[in-house]
C-alpha positions in Angstrom: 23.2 -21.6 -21.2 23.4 -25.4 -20.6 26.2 -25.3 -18.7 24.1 -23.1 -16.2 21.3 -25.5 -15.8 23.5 -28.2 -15.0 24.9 -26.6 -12.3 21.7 -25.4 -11.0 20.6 -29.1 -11.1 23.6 -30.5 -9.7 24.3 -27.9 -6.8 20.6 -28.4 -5.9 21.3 -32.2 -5.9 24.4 -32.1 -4.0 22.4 -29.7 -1.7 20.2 -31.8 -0.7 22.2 -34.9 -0.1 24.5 -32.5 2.3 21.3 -31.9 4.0 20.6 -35.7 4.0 24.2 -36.5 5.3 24.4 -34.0 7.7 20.9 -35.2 9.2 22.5 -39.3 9.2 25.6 -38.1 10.9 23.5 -36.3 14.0 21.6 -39.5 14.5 24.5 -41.7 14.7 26.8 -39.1 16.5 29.7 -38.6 14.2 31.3 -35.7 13.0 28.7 -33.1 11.2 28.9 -31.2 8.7 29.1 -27.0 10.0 26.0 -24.7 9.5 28.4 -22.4 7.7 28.6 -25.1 5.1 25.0 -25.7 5.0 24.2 -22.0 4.3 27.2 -21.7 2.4 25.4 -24.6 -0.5 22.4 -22.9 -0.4 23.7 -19.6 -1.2 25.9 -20.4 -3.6 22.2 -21.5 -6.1 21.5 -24.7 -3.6 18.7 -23.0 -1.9 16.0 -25.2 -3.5 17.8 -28.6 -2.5 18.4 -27.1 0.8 15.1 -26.1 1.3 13.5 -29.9 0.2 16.2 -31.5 2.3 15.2 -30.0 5.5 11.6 -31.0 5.2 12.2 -34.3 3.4 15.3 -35.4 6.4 13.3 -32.7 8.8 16.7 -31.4 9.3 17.2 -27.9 10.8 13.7 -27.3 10.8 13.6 -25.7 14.8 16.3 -23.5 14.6 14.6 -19.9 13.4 17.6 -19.2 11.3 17.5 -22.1 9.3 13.8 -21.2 8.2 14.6 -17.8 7.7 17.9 -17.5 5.8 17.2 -20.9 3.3 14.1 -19.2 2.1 16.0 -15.6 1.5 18.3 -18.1 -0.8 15.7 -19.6 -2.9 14.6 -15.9 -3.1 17.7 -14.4 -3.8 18.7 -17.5 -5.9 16.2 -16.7 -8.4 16.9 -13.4 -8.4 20.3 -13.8 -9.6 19.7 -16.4 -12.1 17.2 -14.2 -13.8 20.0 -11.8 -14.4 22.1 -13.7 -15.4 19.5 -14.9 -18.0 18.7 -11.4 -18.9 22.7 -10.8 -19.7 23.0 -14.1 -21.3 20.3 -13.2 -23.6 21.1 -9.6 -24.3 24.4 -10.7 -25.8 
């Protein structure tokens, strides 16, 4: 059960600073980092630090898509964890 809160703390940390990075490469023109990866971060339990890093860097925060599908993470994100809760428990 620990494990699992560490890597909901540390994907939501690393979240955000891809969020953060991708927001500091734009401004200075270099190489960014895809949407696919972005999305891919959040839906893999980084929804929360996705979600924080696009307000905080106000990254993303136009594009419809963005404000849409980070939220249907979080959502989904918490979905999933409490089930995995529930079967962690149950055994």
């Amino acid at each position: 059960m620990k494990y699992i809160y560490i890597y909901i703390c540390v994907i939501n940390l690393l979240t955000f600073l891809i969020f953060g990075i991708d927001k500091y490469k734009s401004k200075k023109n270099y190489y960014r980092i895809s949407e696919k990866s972005l999305f891919f971060f959040c839906f893999i339990g980084g929804g929360i630090g996705g979600f924080i890093g696009m307000y905080i860097f106000r990254h993303k925060t136009k594009k419809w898509y963005f404000n849409f599908l980070v939220p249907v993470s979080v959502i989904l994100g918490f979905y999933g964890w409490y089930y995995i809760y529930k079967a962690l428990i149950k055994n």
